[in-house]
C-alpha positions as CSV (number, residue, x, y, z in Angstrom):
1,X,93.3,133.9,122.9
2,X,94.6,134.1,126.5
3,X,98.6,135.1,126.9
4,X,98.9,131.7,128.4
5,X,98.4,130.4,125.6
6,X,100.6,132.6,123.6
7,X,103.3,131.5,126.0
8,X,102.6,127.5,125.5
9,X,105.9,126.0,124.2
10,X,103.7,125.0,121.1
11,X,102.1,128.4,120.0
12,X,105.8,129.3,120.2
13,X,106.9,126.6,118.1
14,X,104.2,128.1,115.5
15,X,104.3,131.8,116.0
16,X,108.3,132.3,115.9
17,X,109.1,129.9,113.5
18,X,108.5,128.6,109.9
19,X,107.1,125.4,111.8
20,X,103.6,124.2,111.9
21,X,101.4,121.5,113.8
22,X,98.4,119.3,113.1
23,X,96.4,118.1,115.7
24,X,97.0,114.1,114.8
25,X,93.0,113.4,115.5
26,X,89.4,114.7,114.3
27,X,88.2,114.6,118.1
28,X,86.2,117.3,118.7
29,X,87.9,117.9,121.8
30,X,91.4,117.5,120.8
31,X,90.9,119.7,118.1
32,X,89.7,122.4,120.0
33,X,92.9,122.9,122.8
34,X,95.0,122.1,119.2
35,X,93.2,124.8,117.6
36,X,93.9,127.1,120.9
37,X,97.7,126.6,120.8
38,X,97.7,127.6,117.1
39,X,97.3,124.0,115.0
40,X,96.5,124.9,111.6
41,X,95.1,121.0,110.5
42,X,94.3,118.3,111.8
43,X,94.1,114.4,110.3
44,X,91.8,111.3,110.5
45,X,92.0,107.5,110.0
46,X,89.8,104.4,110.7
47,X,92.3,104.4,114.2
48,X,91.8,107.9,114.7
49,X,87.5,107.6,113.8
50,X,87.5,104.5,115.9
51,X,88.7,106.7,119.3
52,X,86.5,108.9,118.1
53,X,83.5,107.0,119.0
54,X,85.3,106.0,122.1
55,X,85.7,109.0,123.2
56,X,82.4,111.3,121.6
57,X,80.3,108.7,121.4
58,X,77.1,110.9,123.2
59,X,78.0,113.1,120.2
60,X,77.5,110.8,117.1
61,X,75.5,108.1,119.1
62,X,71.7,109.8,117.3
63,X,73.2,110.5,114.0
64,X,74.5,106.9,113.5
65,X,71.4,105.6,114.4
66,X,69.5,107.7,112.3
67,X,71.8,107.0,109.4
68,X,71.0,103.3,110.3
69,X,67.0,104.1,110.3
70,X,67.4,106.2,107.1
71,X,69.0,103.2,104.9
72,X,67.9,100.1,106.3
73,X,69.5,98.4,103.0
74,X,73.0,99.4,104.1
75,X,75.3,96.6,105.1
76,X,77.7,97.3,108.3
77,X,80.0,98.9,106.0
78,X,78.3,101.5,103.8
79,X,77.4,102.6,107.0
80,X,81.0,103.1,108.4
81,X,82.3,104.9,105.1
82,X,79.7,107.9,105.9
83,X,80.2,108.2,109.3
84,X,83.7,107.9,108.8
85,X,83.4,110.9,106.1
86,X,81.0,112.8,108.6
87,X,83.5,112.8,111.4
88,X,86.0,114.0,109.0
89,X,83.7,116.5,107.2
90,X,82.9,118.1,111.4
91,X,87.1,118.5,111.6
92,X,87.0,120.1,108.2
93,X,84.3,122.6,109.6
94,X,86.4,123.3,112.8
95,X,89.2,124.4,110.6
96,X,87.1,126.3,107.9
97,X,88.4,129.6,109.7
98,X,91.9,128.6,109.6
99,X,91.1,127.9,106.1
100,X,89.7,131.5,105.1
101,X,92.4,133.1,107.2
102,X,95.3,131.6,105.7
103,X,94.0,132.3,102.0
104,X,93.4,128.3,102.0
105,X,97.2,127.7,102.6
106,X,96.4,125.9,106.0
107,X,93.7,125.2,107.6
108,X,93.0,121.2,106.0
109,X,91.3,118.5,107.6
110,X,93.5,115.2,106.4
111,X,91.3,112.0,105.5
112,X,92.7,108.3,104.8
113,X,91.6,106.4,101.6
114,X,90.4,102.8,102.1
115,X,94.6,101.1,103.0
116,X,92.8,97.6,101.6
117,X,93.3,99.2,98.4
118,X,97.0,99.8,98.5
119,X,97.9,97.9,95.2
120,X,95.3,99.3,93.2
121,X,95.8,102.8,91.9
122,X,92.8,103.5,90.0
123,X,90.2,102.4,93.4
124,X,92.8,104.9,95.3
125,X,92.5,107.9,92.8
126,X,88.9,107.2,92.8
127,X,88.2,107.8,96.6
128,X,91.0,110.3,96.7
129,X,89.2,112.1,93.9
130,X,85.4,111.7,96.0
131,X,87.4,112.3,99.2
132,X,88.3,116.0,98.5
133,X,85.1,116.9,97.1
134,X,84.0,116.1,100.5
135,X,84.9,120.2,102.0
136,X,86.9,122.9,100.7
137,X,89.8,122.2,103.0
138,X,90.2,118.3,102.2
139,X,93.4,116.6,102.7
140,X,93.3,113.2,101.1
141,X,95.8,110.5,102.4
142,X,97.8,108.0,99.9
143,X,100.1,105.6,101.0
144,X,103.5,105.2,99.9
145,X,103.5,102.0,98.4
146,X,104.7,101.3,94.8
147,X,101.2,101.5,93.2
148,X,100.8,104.1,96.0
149,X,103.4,106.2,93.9
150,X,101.7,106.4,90.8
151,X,98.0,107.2,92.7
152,X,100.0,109.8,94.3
153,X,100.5,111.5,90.9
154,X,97.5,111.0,89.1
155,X,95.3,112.3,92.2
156,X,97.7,115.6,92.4
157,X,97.1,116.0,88.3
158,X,93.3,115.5,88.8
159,X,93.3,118.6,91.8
160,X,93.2,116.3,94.7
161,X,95.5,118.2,97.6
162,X,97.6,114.5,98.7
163,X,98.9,113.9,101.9
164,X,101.2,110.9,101.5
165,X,101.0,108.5,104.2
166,X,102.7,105.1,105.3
167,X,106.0,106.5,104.7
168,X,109.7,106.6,106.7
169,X,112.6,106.4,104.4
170,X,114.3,109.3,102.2
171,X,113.9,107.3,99.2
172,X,109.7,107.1,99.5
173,X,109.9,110.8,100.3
174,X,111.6,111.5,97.6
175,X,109.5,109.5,95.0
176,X,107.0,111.2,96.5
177,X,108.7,115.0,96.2
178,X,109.0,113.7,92.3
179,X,105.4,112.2,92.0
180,X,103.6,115.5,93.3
181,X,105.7,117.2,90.8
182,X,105.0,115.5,88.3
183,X,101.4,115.8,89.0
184,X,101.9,119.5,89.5
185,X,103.4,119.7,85.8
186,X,101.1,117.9,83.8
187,X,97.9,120.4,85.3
188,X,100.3,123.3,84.6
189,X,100.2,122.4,81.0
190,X,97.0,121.8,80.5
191,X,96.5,125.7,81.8
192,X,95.1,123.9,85.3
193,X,95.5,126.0,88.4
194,X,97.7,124.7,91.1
195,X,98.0,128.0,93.5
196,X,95.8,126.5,95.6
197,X,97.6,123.1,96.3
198,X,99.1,122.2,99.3
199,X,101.0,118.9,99.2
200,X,102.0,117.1,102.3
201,X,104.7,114.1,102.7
202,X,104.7,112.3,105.8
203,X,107.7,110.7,107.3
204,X,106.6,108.8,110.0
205,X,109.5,109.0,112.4
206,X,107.8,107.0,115.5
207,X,107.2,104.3,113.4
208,X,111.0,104.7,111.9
209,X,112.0,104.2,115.4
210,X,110.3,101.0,116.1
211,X,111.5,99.5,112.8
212,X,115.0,100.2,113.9
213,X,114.5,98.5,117.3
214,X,112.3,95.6,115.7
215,X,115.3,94.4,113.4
216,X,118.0,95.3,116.2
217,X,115.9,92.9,118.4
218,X,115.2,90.3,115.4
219,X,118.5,90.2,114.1
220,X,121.1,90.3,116.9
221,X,121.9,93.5,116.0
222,X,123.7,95.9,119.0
223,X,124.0,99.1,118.9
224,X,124.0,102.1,121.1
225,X,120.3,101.9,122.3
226,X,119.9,105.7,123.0
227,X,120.9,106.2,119.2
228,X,117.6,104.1,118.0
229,X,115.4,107.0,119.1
230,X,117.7,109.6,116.9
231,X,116.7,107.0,113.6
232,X,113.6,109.1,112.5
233,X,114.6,112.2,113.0
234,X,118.0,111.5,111.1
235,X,115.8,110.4,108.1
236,X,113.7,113.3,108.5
237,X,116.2,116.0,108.5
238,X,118.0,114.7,105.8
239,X,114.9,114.2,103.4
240,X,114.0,118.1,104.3
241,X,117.7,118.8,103.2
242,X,117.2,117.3,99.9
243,X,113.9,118.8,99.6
244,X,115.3,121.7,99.8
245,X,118.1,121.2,97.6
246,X,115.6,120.2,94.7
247,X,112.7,122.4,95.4
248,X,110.1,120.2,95.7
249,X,106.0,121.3,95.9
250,X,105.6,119.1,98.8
251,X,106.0,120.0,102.2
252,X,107.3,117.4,104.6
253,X,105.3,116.2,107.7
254,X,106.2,114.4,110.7
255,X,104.0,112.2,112.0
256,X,104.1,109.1,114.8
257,X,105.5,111.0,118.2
258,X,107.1,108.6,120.3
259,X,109.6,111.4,122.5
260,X,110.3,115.1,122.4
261,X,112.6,114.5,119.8
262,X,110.4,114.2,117.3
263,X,109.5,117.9,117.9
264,X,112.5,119.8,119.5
265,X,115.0,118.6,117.0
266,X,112.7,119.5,114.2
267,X,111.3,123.4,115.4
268,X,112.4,126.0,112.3
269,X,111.7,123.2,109.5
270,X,109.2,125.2,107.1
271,X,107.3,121.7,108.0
272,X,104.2,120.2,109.8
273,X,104.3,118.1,112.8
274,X,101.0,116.0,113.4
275,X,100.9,115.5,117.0
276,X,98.7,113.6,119.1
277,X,96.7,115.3,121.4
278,X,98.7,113.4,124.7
279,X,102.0,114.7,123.7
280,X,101.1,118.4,122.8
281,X,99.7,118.4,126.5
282,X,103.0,116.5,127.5
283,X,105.4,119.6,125.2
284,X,103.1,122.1,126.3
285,X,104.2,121.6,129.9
286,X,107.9,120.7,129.3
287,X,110.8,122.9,130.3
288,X,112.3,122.3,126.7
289,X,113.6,125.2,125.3
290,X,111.8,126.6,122.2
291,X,114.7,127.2,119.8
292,X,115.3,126.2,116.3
293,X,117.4,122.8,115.6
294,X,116.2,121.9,112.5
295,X,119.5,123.1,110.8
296,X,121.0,121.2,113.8
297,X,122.9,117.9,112.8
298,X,122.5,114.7,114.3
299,X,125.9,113.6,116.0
300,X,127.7,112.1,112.9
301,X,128.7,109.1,115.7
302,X,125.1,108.5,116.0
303,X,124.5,108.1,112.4
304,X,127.5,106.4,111.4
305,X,126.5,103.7,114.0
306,X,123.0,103.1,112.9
307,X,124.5,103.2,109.1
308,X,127.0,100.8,109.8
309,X,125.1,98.5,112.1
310,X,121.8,98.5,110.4
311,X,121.2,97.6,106.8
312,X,117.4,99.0,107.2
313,X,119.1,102.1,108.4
314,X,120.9,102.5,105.1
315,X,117.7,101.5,102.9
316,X,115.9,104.6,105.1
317,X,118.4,106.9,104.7
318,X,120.1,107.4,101.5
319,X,117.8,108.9,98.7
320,X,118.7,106.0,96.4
321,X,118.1,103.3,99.3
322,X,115.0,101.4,97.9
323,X,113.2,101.2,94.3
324,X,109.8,102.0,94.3
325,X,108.7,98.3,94.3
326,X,110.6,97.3,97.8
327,X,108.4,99.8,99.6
328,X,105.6,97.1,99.3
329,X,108.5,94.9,101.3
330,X,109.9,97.4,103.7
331,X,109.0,96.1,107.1
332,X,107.9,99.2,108.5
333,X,105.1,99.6,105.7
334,X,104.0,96.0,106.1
335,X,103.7,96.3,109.9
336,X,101.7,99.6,108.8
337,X,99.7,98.9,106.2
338,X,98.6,95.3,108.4
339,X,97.5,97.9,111.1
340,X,95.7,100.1,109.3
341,X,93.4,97.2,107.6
342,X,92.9,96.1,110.8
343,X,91.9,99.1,112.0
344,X,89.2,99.4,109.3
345,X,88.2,96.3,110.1
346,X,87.9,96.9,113.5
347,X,85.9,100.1,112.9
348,X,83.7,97.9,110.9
349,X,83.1,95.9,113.6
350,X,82.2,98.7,116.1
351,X,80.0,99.9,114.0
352,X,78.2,96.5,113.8
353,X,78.3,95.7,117.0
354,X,77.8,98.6,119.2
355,X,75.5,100.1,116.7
356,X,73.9,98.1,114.2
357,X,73.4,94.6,115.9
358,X,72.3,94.9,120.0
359,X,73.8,92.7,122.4
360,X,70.9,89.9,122.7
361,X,72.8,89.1,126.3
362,X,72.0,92.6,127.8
363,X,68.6,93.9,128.9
């Protein structure tokens, strides 16, 4: 590696501190400057697969067409599920060496189960269960919906390494800290080995954010608008405090960048960031200083004024905020999940029509 490289705010963040990053795409391309200023993982989604092709298309362009030759009895679908996996499977092999040289601690390629199927826990343990058989550095996504909690479990007990998903309150975290456990337990008494599972929770702080300007907006509510930003990372650090405290499997992940924050005030959490390829650039050439603030409070003003103000504040921050069945409700799940089927719609769609089915209206 080049000693530029070594001095890139990011390899710093990795190679001085407990912190890690994820490259938060399966682009060839991205991967490769993550992998370079020391990402040790990487994730995918039917968003994520559907820039992809955007961006790579010359790369998978033949094999999607010869997947289309190959099973002529496919509908538009089937044939999006493999090259969705393939794409994934490629990331997987980019971070096979991270994977031998961490002892298969790091080094995981994270993959999304179907989000249609986020009431039904048996179709999710199913795929999740399919997913990681996939490579030997499989991460499988789960949200964290009720039914989402329960899949959660019964994939970590069947060996599946989870990577919870659609998640940005303490109290999903923690279901999700107690799930994995669970999971964890009922494989250690059946004499099951769990050395080699690596479970992941995602907070997604961006997308905290948003919700906290969303129902400030909706409702009338004013507050201090530089304090909105500070909403995820307040959730996140106290989430890792509690993690802590109880010594749950699962590590913690931050996901959703929207500002620096979401990585400076975070460096020194034994954590993952997943960061998007734009903003790793964007930290890479920042003057901010590479120190560890994870131990660092937010200003008690700032949370006391999005506590007070903002009843979702309160659901997303205190441990006992929400029951497992109001994170179906939560707006910031709905406004995910609804994205995320979208987006595998969308994919759907693209593979139809820029693959399957030619434009009749160009020569």
């Amino acid at each position: 590696m080049l000693e530029t490289e070594f001095k890139s705010p990011l390899h710093q963040t990795v190679s001085t501190t407990e912190t890690d990053f994820w490259n938060d795409s399966c682009a060839i391309g991205e991967l490769t400057y993550a992998i370079e200023h020391g990402a040790v993982g990487a994730t995918s989604n039917p968003t994520i697969v559907e820039q992809v092709l955007k961006q790579e298309r010359e790369l998978w362009v033949g094999r999607i067409h010869d997947l289309i030759s190959a099973n002529p009895n496919w509908s538009d679908e089937e044939v999006m599920w493999q090259v969705f996996e393939e794409i994934g499977v490629k990331g997987a092999e980019m971070l096979l060496p991270v994977f031998e040289r961490e002892g298969g601690k790091k080094g995981r390629l994270s993959i999304q189960t179907n989000p249609s199927n986020y009431r039904n826990a048996e179709r999710m343990v199913e795929q999740a269960v399919y997913f990681s058989g996939l490579a030997p550095n499989i991460q499988v996504k789960l949200p964290v919906t009720s039914k989402g909690v329960a899949a959660i479990e019964e994939a970590t007990y069947r060996g599946v390494n989870v990577n919870a998903t659609v998640s940005f309150t303490v109290p999903q975290a923690v279901a999700v800290g107690e799930a994995v456990d669970r999971g964890l337990a009922r494989r250690v008494a059946e004499g099951l080995p769990i050395d080699d599972m690596t479970p992941v929770c995602t907070i997604m702080v961006g997308r905290t954010d948003d919700w906290m300007g969303v129902v400030t907006k909706r409702d009338g509510i004013t507050v201090n608008p530089s304090y909105i930003p500070w909403a995820g990372v307040a959730v996140f650090k106290k989430a890792y405090a509690i993690f802590q405290e109880r010594g749950f499997k699962a590590r913690l992940l931050a996901a959703a960048y929207r500002h620096h924050l979401h990585w400076s005030e975070l460096i020194g959490a034994d954590a993952i960031l997943t960061i998007p390829s734009k903003w790793q650039k964007l930290f890479n050439a920042s003057q901010v200083e590479v120190i560890e603030r994870m131990d660092d409070p937010v200003a008690p003003e700032v949370v006391a004024e999005l506590y007070d103000r903002i009843p979702d504040f309160r659901r997303a921050y205190d441990a006992d905020g929400m029951t497992d069945a109001e994170f179906d409700t939560y707006g910031a799940t709905v406004r995910t999940l609804r994205g995320f089927i979208a987006s595998h719609h969308e994919l759907i769609r693209v593979i139809r029509e820029d693959f399957m089915l030619p434009n009749p209206d160009v020569k």
